[in-house]
Structure formats: C-alpha cells, structure tokens
Backbone as JSON Lines, residues from 0, in Angstrom:
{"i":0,"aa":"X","n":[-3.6,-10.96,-19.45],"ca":[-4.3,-10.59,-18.23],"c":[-5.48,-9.69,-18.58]}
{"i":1,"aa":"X","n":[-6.59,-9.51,-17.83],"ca":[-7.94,-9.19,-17.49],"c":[-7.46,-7.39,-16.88]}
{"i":2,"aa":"X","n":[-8.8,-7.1,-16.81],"ca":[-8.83,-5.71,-15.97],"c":[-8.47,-6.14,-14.66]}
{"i":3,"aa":"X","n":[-7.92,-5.42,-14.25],"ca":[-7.71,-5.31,-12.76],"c":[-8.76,-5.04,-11.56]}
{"i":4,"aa":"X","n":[-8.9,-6.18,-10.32],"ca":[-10.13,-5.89,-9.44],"c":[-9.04,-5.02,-8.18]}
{"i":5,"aa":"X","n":[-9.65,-4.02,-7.66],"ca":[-9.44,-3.63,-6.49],"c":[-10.31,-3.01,-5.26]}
{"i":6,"aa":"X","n":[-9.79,-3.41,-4.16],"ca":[-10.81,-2.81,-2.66],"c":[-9.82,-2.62,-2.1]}
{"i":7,"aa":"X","n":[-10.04,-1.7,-0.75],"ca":[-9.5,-0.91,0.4],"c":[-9.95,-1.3,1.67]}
{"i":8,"aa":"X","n":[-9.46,-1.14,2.79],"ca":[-9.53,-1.25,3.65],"c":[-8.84,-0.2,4.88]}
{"i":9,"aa":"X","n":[-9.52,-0.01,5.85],"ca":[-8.83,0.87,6.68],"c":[-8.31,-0.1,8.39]}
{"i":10,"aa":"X","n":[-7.42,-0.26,8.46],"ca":[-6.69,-1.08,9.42],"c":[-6.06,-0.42,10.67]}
{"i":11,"aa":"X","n":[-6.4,-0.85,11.59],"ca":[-5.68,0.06,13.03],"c":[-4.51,-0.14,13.45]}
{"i":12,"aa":"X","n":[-3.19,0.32,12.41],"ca":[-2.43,0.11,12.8],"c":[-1.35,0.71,11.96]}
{"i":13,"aa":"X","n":[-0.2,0.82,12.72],"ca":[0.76,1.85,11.56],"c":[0.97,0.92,10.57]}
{"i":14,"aa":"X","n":[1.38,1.5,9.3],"ca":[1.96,0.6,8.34],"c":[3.21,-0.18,8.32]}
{"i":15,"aa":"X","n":[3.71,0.07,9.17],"ca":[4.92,-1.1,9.48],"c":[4.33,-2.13,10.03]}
{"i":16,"aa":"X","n":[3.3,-1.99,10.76],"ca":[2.9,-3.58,11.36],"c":[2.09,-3.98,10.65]}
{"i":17,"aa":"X","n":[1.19,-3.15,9.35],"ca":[0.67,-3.86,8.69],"c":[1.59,-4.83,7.36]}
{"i":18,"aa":"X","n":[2.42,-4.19,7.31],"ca":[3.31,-4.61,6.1],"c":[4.11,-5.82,6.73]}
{"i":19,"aa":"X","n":[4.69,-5.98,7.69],"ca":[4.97,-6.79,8.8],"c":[4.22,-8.18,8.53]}
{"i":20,"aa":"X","n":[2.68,-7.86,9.08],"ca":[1.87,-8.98,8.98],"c":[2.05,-9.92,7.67]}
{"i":21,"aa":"X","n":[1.75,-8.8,6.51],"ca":[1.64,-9.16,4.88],"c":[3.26,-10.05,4.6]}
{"i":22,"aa":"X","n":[4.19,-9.46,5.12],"ca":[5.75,-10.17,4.98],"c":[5.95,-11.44,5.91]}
{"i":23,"aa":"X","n":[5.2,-11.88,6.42],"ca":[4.86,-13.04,7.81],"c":[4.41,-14.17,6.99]}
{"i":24,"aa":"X","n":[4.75,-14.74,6.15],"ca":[4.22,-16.01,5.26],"c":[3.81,-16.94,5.78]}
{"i":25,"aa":"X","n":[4.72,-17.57,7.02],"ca":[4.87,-18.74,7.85],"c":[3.98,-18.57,8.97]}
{"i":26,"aa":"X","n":[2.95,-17.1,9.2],"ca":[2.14,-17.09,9.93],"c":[0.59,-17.36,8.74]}
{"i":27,"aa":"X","n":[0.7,-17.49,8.04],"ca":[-0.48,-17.24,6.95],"c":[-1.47,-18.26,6.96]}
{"i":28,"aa":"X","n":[-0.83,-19.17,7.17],"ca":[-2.2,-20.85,6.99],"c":[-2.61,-20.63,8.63]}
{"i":29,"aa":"X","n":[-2.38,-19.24,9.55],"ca":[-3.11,-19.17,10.66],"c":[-4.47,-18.43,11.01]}
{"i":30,"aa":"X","n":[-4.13,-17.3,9.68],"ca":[-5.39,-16.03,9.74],"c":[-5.78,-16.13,8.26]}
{"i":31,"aa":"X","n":[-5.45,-16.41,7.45],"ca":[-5.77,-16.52,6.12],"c":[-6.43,-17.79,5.85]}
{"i":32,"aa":"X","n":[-7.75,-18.13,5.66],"ca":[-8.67,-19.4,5.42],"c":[-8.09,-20.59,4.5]}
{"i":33,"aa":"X","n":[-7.89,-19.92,3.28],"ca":[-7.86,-20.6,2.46],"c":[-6.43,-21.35,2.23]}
{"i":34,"aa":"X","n":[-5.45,-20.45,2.92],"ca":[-4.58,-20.67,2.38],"c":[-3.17,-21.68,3.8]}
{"i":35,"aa":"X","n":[-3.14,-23.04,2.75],"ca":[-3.15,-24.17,3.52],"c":[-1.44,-24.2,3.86]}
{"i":36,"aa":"X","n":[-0.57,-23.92,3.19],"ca":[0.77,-23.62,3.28],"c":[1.22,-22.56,2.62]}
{"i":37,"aa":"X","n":[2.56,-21.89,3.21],"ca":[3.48,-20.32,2.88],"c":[5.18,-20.8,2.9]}
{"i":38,"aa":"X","n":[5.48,-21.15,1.93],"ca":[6.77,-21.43,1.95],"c":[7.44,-20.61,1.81]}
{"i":39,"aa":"X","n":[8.72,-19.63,1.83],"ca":[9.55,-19.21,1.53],"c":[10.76,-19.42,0.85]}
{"i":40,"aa":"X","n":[10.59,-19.6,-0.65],"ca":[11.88,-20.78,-1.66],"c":[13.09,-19.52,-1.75]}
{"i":41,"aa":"X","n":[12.92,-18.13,-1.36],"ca":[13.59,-17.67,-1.55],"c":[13.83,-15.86,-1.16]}
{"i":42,"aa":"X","n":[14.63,-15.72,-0.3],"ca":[14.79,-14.33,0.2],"c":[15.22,-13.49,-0.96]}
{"i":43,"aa":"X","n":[15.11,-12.17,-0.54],"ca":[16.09,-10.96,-1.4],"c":[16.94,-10.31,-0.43]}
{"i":44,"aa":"X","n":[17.36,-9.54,-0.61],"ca":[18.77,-8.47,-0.38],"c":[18.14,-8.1,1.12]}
{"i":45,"aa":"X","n":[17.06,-7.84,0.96],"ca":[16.14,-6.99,2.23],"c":[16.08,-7.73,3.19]}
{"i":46,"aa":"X","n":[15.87,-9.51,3.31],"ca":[15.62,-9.63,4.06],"c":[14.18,-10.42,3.93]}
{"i":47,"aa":"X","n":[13.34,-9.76,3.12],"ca":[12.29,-10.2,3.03],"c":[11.89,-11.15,1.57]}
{"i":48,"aa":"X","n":[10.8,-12.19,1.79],"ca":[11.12,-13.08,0.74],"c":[10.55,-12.69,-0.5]}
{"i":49,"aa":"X","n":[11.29,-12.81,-1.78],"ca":[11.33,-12.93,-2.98],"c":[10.58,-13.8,-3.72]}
{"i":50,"aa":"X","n":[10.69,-14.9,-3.2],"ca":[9.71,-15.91,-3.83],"c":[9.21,-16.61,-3.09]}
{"i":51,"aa":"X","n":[7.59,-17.26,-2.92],"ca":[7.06,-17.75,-1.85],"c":[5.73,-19.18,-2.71]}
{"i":52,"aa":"X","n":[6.03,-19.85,-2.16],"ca":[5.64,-21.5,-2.64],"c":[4.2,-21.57,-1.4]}
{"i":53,"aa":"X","n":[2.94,-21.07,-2.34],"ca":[1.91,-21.33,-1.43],"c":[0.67,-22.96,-1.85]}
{"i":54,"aa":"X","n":[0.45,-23.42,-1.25],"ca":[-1.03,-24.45,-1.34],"c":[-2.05,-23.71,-0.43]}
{"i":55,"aa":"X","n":[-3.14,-23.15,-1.46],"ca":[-4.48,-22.88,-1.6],"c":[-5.53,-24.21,-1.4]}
{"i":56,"aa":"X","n":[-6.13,-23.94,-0.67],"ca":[-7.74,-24.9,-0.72],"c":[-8.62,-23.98,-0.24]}
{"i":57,"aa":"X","n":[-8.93,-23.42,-1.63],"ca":[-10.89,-22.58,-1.46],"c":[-11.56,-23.03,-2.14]}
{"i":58,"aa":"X","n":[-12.19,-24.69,-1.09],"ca":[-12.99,-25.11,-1.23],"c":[-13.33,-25.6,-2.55]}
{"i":59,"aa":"X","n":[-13.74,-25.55,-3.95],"ca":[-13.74,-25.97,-5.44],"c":[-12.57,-25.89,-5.91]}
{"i":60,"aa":"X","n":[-11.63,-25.17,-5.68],"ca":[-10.31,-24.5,-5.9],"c":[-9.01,-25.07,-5.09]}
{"i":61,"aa":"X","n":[-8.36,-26.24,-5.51],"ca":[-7.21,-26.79,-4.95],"c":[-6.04,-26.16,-5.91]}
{"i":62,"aa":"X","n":[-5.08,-25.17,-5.39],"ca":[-3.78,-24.68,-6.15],"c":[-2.8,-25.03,-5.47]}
{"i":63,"aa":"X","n":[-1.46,-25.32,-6.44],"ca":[-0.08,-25.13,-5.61],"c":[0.57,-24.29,-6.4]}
{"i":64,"aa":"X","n":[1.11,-22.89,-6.43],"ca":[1.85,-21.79,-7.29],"c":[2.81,-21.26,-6.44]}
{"i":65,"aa":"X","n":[3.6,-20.58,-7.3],"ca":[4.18,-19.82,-6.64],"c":[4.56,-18.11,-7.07]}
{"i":66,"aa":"X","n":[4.71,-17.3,-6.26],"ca":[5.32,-15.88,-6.29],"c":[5.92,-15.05,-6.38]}
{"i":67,"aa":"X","n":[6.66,-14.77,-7.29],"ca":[7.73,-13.38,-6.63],"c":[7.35,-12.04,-6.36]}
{"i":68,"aa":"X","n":[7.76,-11.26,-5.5],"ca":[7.47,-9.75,-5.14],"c":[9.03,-9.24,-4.85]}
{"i":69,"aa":"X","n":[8.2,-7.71,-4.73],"ca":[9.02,-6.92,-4.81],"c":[8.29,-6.0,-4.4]}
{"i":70,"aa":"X","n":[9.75,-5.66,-2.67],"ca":[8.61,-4.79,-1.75],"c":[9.34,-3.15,-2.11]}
{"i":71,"aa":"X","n":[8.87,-2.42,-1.82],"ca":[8.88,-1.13,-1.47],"c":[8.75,-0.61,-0.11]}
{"i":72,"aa":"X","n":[10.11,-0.71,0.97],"ca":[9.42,-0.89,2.44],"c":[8.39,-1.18,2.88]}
{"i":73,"aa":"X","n":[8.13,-0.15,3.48],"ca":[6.44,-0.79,4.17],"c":[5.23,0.39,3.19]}
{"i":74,"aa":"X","n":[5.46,0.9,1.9],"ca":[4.97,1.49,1.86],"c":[3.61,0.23,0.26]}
{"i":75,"aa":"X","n":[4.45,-0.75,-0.66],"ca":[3.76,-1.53,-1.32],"c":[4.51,-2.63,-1.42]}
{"i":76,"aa":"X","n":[4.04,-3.87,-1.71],"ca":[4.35,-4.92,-2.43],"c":[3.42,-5.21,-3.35]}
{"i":77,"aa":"X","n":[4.42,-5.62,-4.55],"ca":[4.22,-6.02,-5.87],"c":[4.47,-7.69,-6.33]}
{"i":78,"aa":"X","n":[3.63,-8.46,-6.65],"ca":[3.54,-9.99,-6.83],"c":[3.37,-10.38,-8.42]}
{"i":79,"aa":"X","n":[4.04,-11.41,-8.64],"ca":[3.68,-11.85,-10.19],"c":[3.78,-13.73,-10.01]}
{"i":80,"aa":"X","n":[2.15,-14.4,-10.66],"ca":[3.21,-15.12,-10.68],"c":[4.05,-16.12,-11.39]}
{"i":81,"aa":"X","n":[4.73,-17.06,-10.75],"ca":[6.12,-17.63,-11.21],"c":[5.94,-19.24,-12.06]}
{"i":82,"aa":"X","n":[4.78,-19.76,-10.74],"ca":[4.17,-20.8,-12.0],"c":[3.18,-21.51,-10.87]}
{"i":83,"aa":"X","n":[2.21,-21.92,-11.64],"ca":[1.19,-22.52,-10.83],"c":[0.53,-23.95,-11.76]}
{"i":84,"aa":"X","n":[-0.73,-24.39,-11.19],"ca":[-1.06,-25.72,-12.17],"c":[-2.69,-24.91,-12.76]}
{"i":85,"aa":"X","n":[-3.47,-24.18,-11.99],"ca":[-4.77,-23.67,-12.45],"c":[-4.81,-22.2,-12.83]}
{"i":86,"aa":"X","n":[-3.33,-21.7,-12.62],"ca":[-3.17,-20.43,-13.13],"c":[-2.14,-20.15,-14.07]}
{"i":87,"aa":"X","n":[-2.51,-19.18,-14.84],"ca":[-1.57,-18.91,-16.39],"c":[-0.85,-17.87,-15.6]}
{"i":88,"aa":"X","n":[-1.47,-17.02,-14.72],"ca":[-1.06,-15.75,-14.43],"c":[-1.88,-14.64,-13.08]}
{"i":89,"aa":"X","n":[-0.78,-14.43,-12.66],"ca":[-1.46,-13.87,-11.58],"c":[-0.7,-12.29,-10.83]}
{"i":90,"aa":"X","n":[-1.48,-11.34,-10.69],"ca":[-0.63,-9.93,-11.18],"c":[-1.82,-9.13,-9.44]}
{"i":91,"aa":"X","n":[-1.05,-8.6,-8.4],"ca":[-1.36,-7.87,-7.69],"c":[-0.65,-7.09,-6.72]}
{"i":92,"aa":"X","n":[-1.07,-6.33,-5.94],"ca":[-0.04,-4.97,-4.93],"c":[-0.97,-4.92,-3.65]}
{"i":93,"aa":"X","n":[-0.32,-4.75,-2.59],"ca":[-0.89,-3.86,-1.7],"c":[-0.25,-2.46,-1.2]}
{"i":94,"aa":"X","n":[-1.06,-1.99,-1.35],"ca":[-0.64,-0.16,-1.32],"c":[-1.04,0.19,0.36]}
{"i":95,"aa":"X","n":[0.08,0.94,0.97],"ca":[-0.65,1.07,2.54],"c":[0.12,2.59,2.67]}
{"i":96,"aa":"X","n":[-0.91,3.25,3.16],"ca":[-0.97,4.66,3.17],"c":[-1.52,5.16,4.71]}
{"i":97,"aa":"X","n":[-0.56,5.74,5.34],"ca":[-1.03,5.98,6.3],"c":[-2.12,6.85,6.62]}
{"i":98,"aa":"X","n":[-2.56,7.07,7.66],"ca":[-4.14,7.75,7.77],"c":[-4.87,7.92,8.82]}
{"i":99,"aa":"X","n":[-5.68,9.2,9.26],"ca":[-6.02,9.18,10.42],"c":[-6.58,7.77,11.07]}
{"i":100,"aa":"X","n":[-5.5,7.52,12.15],"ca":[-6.63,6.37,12.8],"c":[-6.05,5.02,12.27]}
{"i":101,"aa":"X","n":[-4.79,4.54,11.55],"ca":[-4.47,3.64,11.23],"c":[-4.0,3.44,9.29]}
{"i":102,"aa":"X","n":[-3.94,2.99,8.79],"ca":[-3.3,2.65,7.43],"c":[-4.69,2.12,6.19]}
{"i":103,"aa":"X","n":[-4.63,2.33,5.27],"ca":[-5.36,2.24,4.23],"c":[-4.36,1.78,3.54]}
{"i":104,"aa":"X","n":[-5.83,0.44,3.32],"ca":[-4.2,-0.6,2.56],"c":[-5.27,-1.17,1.69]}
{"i":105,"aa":"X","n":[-4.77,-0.35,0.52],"ca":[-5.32,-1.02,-1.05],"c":[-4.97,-2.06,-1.88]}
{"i":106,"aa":"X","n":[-5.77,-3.01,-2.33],"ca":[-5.28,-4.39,-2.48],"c":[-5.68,-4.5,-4.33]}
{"i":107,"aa":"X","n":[-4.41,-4.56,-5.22],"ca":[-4.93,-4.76,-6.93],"c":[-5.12,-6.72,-6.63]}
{"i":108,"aa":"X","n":[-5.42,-6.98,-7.89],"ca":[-5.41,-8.25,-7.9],"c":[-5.76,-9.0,-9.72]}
{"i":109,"aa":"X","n":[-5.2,-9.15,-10.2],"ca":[-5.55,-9.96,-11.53],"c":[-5.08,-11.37,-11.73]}
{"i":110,"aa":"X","n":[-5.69,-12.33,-12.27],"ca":[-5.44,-13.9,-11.93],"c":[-6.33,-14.37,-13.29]}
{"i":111,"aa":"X","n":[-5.27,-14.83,-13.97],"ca":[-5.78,-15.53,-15.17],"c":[-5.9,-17.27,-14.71]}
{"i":112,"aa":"X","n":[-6.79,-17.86,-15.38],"ca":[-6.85,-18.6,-14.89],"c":[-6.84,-20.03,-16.12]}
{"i":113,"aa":"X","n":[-6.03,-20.92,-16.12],"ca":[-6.03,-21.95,-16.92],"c":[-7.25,-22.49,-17.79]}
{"i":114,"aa":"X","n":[-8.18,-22.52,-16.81],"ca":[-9.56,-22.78,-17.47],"c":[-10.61,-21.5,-17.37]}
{"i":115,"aa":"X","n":[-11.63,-22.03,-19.0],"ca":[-12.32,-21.26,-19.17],"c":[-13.22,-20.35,-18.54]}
{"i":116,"aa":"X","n":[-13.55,-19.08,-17.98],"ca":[-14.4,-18.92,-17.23],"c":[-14.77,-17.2,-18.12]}
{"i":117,"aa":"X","n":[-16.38,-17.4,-17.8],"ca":[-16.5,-15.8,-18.29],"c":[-16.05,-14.87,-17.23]}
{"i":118,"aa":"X","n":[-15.49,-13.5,-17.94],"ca":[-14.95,-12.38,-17.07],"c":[-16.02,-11.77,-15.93]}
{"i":119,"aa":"X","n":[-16.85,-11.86,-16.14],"ca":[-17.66,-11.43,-14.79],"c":[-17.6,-12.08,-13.84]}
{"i":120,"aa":"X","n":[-17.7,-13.49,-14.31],"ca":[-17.66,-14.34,-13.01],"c":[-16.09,-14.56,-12.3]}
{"i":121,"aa":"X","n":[-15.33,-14.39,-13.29],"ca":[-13.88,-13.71,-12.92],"c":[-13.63,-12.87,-11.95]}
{"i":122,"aa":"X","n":[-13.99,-11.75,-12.41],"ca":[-13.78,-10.5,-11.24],"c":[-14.76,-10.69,-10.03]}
{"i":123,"aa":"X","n":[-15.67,-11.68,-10.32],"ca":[-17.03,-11.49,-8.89],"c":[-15.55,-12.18,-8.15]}
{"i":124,"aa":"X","n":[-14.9,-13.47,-8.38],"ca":[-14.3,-14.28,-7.38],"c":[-12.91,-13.42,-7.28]}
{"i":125,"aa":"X","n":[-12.44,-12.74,-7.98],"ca":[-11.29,-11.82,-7.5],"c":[-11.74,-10.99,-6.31]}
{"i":126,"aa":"X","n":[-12.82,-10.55,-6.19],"ca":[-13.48,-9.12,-5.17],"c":[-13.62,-10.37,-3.92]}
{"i":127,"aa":"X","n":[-14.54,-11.41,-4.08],"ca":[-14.53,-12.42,-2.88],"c":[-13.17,-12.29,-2.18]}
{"i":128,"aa":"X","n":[-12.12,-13.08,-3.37],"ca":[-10.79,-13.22,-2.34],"c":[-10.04,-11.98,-1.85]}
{"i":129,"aa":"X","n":[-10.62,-11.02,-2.64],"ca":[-9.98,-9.65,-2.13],"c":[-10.83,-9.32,-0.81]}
{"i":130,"aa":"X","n":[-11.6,-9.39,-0.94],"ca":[-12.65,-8.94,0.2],"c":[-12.58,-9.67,1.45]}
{"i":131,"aa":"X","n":[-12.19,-11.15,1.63],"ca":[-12.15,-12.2,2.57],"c":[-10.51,-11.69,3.05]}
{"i":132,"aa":"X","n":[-9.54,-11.64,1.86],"ca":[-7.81,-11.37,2.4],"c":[-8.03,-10.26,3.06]}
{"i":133,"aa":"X","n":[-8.47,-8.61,3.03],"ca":[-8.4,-7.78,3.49],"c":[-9.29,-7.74,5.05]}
{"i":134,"aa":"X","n":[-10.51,-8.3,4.89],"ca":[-11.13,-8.6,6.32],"c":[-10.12,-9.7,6.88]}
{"i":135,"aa":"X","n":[-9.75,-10.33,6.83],"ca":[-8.38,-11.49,7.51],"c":[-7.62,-10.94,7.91]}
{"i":136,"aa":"X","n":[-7.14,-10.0,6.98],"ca":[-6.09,-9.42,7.23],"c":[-5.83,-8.24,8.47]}
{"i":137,"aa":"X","n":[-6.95,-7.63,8.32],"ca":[-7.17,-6.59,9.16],"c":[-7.52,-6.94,10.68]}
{"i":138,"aa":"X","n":[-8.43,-8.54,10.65],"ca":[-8.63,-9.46,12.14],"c":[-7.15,-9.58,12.78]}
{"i":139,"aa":"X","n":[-6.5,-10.31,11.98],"ca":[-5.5,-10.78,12.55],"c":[-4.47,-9.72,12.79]}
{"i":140,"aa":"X","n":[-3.87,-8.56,12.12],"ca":[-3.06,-7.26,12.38],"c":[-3.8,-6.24,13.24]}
{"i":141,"aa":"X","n":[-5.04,-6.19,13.72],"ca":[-5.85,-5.64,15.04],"c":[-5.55,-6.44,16.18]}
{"i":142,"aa":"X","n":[-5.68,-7.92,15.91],"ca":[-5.5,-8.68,17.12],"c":[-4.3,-8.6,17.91]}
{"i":143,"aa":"X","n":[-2.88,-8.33,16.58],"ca":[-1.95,-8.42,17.46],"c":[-1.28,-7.12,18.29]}
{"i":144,"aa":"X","n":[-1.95,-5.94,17.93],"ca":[-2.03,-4.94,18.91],"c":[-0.75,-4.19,18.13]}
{"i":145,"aa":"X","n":[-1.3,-2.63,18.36],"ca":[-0.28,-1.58,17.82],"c":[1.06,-2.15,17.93]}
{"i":146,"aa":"X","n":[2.14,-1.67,17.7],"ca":[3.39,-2.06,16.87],"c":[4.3,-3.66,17.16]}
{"i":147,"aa":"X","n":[2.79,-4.19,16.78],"ca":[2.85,-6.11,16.92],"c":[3.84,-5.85,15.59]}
C-alpha cells in the first residue's frame, strides 16, 4: 500500500445518525453515485455487517470487491479489503467526532490498484472519491433530519 489520502467534513448531525447512515449498505446504490450494489455476505456479534459485497460503476472504473470492517460504535469504522478483480488492496476509516453544530467525520482511504498507474494520479482519484463520498454522504444524512 501507498500513502494514505485523507479529507473531513463537518455534517449536521449527531454521530449516531451519521454512523447509522455509513452502517445502511442496502440504502447506498441510493445516495452514493457510483456505487451500483451493497450486499451484506456477512454480520458480526454487533449486529452490524462484517463483510459487505459491493459493484462499483465510476464511469472508466467497473469493480466487484468486497470488505470487511470493524466498527468502533459510532465513534470509527475500519475497512480492508477481502478481494476484488481491479484491486490488490484497499485500506480506509471514518473517524466521527462530535462538534459544535454536528459531527466531523474524517475519511482515510488507500486503494492499490491491479494496474499500473503513477502515484499522483493515484491519490488525485482517491481525494475525488473521498471528496464525492463525503459530500454524498453529508446530502443524504442532512436530508434525513436530526436523529434519522
């Protein structure tokens, strides 16, 4: 794996409903663009799923991979992943910290990728999808109104 890309965001809403949203898989191919199916192959102890079977279409970029995490209540989740066809590897968290006025929710992200690409142009498209997930993210967990 590569250096790690990360951005922030500040979201109107406590961190349970943001973490909520992020644990909502089967709502995801609704507010999330790219991302065309959210399977759930497998729960944990909590309740919440362990491993998650997604199909991506961004546009040049057709994936089918999959995930495991490991949450930390509502305070992070941690993702690795499990196996994909255009990715070797894929390593990120969202961190949500409460805060005047709603939650600050910091997003890591690293994604190796099967084929060749130079690292700049690497991290430019890590910050894109970081930057597009966190504005999505924040539309759709505003829309559904304080402790949605």
């Amino acid at each position: 794996m590569t250096e790690q890309s990360q951005q922030s965001i500040t979201i109107d809403a406590e961190p349970a409903a943001v973490m909520a949203a992020i644990a909502d898989f089967a709502s995801y191919p609704s507010w999330a663009a790219a991302v065309k199916s959210a399977r759930v192959v497998q729960t944990g102890p909590d309740g919440r799923a362990r491993r998650v079977a997604f199909t991506l279409d961004a546009g040049v970029l057709h994936e089918n991979y999959e995930l495991e995490y490991v949450w930390d209540a509502d305070a992070r989740v941690d993702w690795h992943l499990v196996r994909g066809q255009l990715m070797r590897g894929q390593q990120g968290s969202y961190r949500l910290e409460a805060c005047d006025g709603g939650t600050l929710v910091s997003y890591s992200l690293t994604v190796d990728l099967a084929i060749p690409m130079l690292g700049t142009l690497k991290r430019k498209g890590e910050r894109i999808v970081m930057d597009t997930a966190l504005k999505e993210l924040k539309k759709y967990v505003e829309a559904r109104g304080p402790g949605a």
